[in-house]
C-alpha positions in Angstrom: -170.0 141.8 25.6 -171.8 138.4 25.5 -170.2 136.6 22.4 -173.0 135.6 19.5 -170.9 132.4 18.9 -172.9 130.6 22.0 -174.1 127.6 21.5 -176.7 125.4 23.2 -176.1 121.6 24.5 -176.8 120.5 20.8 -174.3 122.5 19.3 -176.7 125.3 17.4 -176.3 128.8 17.9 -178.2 130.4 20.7 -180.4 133.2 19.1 -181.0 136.6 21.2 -184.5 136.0 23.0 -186.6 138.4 24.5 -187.6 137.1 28.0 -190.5 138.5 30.3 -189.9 137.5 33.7 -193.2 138.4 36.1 -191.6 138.4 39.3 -188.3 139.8 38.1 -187.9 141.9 41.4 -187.5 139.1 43.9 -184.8 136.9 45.0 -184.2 134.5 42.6 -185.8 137.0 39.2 -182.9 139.0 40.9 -180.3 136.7 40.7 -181.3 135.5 37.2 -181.6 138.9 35.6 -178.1 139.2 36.4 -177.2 136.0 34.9 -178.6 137.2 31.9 -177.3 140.6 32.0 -173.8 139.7 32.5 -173.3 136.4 30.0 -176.0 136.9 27.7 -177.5 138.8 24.7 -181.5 138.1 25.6 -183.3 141.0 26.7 -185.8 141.3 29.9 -189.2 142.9 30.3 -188.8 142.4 34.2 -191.9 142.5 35.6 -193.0 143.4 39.5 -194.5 145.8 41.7 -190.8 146.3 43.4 -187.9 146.6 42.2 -185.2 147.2 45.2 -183.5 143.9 44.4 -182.8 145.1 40.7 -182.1 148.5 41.2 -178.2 148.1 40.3 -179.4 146.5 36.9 -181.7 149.3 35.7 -179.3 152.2 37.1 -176.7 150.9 35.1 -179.0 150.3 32.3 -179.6 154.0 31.9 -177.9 156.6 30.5 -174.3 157.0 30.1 -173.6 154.5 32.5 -175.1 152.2 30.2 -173.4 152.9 27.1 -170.3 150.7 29.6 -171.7 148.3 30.6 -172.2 144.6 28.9 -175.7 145.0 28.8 -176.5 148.3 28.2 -180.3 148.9 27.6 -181.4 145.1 27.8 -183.4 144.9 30.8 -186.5 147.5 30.8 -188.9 147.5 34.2 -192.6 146.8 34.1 -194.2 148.2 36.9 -197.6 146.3 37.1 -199.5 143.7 39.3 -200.6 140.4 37.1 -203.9 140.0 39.1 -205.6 143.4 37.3 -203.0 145.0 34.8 -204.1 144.2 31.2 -200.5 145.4 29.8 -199.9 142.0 31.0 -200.6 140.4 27.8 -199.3 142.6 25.6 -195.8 142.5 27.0 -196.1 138.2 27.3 -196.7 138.9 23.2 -193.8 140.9 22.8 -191.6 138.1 24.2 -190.0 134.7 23.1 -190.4 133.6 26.4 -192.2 134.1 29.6 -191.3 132.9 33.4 -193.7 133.1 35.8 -191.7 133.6 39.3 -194.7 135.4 41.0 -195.8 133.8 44.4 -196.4 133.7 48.0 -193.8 131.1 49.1 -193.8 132.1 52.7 -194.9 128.9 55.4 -196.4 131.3 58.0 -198.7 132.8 55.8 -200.4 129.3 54.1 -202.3 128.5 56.8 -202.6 132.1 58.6 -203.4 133.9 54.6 -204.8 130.9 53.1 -206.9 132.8 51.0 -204.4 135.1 49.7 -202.0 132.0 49.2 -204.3 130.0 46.8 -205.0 133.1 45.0 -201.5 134.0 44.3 -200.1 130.8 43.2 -203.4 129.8 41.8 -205.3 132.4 40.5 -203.0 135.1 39.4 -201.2 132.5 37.5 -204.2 131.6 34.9 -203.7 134.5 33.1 -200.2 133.8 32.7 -200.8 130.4 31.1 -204.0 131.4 28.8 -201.8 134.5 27.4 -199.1 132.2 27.0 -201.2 128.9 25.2 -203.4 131.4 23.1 -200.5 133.6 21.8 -198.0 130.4 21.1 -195.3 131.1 23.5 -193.2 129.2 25.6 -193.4 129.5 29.6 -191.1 128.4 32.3 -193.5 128.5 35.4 -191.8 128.2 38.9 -193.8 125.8 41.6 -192.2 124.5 44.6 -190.9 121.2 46.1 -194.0 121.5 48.3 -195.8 119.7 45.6 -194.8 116.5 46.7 -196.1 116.9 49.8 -195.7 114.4 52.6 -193.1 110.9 51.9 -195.0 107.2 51.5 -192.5 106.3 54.2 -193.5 108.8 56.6 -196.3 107.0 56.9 -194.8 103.9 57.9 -194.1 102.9 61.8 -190.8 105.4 62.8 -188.3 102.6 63.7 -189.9 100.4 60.2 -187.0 99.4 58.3 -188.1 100.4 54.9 -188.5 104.3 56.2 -184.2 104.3 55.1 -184.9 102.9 51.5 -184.7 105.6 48.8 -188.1 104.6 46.9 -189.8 105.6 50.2 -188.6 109.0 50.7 -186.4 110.2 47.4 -188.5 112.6 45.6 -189.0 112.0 41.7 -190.7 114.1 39.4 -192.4 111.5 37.0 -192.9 108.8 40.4 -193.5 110.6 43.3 -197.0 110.6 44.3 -198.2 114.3 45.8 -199.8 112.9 49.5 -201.1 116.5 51.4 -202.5 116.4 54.7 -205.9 117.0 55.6 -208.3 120.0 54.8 -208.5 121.5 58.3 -204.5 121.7 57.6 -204.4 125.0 55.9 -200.5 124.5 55.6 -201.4 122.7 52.7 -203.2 125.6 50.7 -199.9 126.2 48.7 -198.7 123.1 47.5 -202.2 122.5 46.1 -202.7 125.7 44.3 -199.1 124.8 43.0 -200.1 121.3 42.3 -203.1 122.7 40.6 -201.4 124.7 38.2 -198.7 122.5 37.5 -202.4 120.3 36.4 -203.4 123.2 34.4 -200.0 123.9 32.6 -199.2 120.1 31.5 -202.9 119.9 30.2 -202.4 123.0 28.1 -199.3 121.1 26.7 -201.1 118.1 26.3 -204.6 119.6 24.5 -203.3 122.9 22.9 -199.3 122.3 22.3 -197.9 124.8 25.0 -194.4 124.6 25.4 -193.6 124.3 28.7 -190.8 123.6 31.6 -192.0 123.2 35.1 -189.8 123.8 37.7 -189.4 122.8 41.6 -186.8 124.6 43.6 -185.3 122.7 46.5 -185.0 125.5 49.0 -182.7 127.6 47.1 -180.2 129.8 49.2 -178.5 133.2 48.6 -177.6 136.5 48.8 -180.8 138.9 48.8 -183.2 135.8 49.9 -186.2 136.4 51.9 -186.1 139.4 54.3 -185.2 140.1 57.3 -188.3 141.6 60.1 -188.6 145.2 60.6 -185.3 145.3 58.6 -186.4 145.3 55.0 -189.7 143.4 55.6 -192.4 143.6 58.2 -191.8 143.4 62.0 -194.3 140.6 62.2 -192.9 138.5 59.2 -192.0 135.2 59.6 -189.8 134.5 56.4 -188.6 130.6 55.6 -186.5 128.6 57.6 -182.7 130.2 56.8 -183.8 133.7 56.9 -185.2 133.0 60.4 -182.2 131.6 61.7 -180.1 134.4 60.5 -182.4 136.7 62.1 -181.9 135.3 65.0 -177.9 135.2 64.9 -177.9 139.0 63.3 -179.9 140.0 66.8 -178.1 137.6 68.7 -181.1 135.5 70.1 -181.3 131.8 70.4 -182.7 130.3 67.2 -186.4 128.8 67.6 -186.3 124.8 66.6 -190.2 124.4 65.4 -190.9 121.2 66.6 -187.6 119.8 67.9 -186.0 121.1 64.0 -186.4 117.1 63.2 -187.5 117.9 59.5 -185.0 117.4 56.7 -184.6 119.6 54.3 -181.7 120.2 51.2 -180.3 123.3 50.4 -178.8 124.5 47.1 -176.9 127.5 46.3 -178.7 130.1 44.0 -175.9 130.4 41.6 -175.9 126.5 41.0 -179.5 127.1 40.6 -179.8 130.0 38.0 -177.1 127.9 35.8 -179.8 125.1 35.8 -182.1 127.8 34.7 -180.2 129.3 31.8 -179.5 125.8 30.7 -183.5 125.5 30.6 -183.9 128.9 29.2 -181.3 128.2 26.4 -182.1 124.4 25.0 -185.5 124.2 24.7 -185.8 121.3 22.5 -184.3 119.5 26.1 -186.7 121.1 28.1 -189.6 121.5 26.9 -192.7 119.5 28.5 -190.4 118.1 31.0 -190.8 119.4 34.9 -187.0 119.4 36.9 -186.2 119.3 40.6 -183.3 121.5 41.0 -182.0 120.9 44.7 -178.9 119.8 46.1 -178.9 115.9 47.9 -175.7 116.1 49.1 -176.5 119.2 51.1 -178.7 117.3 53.2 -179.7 117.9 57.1 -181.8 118.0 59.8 -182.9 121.4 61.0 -181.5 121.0 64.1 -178.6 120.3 61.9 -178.6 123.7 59.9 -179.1 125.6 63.1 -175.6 124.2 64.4 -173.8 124.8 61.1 -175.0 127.9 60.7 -174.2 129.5 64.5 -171.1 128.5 63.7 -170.7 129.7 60.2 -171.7 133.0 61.4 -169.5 133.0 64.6 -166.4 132.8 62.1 -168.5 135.3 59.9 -169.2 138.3 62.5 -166.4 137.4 64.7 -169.2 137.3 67.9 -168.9 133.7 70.2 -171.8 132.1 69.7 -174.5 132.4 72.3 -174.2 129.7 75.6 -177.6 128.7 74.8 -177.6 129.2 70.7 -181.0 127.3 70.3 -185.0 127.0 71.7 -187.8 124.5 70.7 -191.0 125.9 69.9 -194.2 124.1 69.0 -195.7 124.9 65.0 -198.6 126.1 66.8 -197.1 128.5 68.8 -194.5 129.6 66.1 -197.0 129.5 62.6 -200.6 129.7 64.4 -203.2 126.5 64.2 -203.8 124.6 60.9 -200.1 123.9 60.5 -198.0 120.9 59.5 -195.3 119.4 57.5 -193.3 116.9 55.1 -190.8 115.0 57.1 -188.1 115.0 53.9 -187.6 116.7 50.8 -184.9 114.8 49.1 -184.7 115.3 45.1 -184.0 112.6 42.6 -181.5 114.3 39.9 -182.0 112.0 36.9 -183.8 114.1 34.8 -182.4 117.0 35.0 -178.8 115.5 35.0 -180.2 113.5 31.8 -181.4 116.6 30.1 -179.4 119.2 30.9 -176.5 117.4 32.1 -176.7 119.8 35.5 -175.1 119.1 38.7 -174.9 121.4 41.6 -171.3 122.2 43.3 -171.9 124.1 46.3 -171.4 122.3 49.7 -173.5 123.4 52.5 -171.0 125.4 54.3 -169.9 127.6 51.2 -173.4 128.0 50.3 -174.4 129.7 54.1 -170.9 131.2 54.3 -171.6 133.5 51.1 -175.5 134.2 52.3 -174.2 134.8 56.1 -171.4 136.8 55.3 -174.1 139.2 52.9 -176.5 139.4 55.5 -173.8 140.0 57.9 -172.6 142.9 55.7 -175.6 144.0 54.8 -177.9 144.2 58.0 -175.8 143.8 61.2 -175.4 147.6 62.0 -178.7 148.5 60.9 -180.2 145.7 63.1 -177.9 147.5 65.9 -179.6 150.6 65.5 -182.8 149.3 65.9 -182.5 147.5 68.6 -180.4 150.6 70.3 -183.4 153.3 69.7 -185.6 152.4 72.7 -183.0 152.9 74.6 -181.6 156.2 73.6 -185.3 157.3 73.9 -184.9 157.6 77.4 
């Protein structure tokens, strides 16, 4: 049972909250409610139109079984969609808190769904906000990385000596300038609508007093992330970057390079990510009106890079010898449709969240895919070997 003696980074006592998390049902609401569940005393109104990912919370949170377990009846489900439910409100009053996890985060569908993008992450989330200002409640709205857009040294000739200096490519939350690409680039349609509510939420703080905490994940990485096609998601999905690659390795094909894989990216494990979370959730006098990167610069690589690393993660994972040719290039165009581009580096700057909440990430790369490859190993591998074995036995 979570002990009422907690106390926050100031040393006073963290109060039981009641938290409504839209989005609840998803990878990282998933990984959160558990944080919660398991080392907490706050209650959740999760709220999604799926709930797959939480099932084990709200079994155990019913009946007998929940009369053992450290949580009991502290997580309830909401089953509604934000975009048209008007229970929405009433269960953002109920609560000490809201966060807003609900989004399409998926890079094939911003500039093949551009519509359905801009609305999601746009949109849907006004209602969020205005329930939130009017009523006097805190929020902790999740954006993206992808706000920052494109580096000032990627615009700079590629062998200009500058391009390896920090200030050119590090990205800082109070600093950075957000540089997107053109309009015909429909890639761009979510880091906008993101920007644009970021825009929204720190005037709200500024003109009506709305508490808020903005964060940007740094591609976080765990169990339960994404989905893999035909598997638990559509056949024509294209999920993000690590989800494709393990794709790939769980069907044994060579893993597609988009452009050469040249891009570099950070990764960061979920776990070290939901303790930044709770540390927001929990000290809101240190988080409040502030907006935290929460990625992982040491885990830093080209994806070229993270294709290597992880056919050989998963080789010691599944036991299988990697493939003789383990990768492919591809163009964007051919692998996410025209109107597609891309930042050349998303590289966070830690000093305000270390300053804060005093939060570092611990995870090295090679844990951090060993844990998600050995789940997805676990979890998909023979159901992946059926499916590709029924056209077969249809014969």
């Amino acid at each position: 049972m979570a002990s009422a003696a907690r106390l926050d980074l100031d040393g006073n006592p963290i109060e039981p909250m009641t938290i409504c998390m839209i989005g609840a049902g998803g990878f990282i609401g998933s990984h959160l409610c558990e944080k919660l569940m398991a080392e907490t005393p706050h209650t959740v109104l999760a709220v999604d139109v799926y709930s797959d990912k939480i099932k084990h919370l709200l079994d155990a949170a019913e009946g007998q079984e929940a009369a053992r377990r450290p949580w009991g009846g502290r997580i309830q489900f909401h089953r509604l969609n934000i975009k048209n439910d008007s229970r929405l409100e009433g269960l953002i009053k109920m609560s000490d808190l809201t966060i807003n996890l609900a989004a399409i985060c998926t890079p094939a569908d911003y500039n093949t769904r551009p519509l359905d993008t801009i609305f999601s992450n746009f949109i849907d989330a006004l209602p969020v906000v205005k329930y939130c200002s009017e009523n006097n409640k805190r929020v902790i709205h999740f954006s993206t990385c992808e706000v920052y857009g494109k580096t000032i040294g990627s615009f700079l000739p590629n062998d200009h000596p500058l391009r390896k200096e920090p200030e050119f490519f590090v990205l800082k939350e109070d600093v950075s300038p957000c540089i997107f690409g053109p309009i015909e680039k429909q890639r761009w349609s979510y880091a906008c609508a993101k920007q644009l509510i970021e825009r929204l939420i720190y005037a709200e703080g500024a003109e009506n007093g709305l508490e808020f905490t903005i964060v940007r994940p740094f591609n976080w990485i765990g169990p339960r992330m994404d989905f893999i096609p035909g598997i638990d998601g559509p056949s024509e999905g294209v999920p993000r970057v690590l989800a494709c690659f393990s794709n790939n390795l769980l069907r044994r094909e060579p893993l597609k390079l988009v452009d050469g894989g040249q891009s570099q990216r950070t990764f960061v494990y979920i776990k070290d990510a939901i303790e930044a979370v709770l540390l927001m959730i929990e000290n809101p006098a240190r988080a409040n009106g502030h907006i935290f990167n929460v990625g992982n610069p040491n885990n830093e690589v080209t994806v070229k890079q993270l294709a290597e690393i992880m056919t050989q993660v998963y080789s010691n994972v599944s036991g299988e010898p990697a493939l003789e040719v383990p990768t492919i290039d591809v163009s964007s165009k051919d692998f996410y449709g025209e109107g597609y581009d891309d930042s050349d580096k998303r590289i966070p700057d830690m000093t305000i969240i270390n300053k804060q909440l005093g939060w570092n990430p611990k995870t090295s790369l090679w844990d951090l895919l060993d844990s998600t490859l050995t789940y997805q190993h676990k979890t998909y591998a023979e159901a992946i070997r059926r499916s590709i074995a029924k056209p077969a036995a249809s014969h």
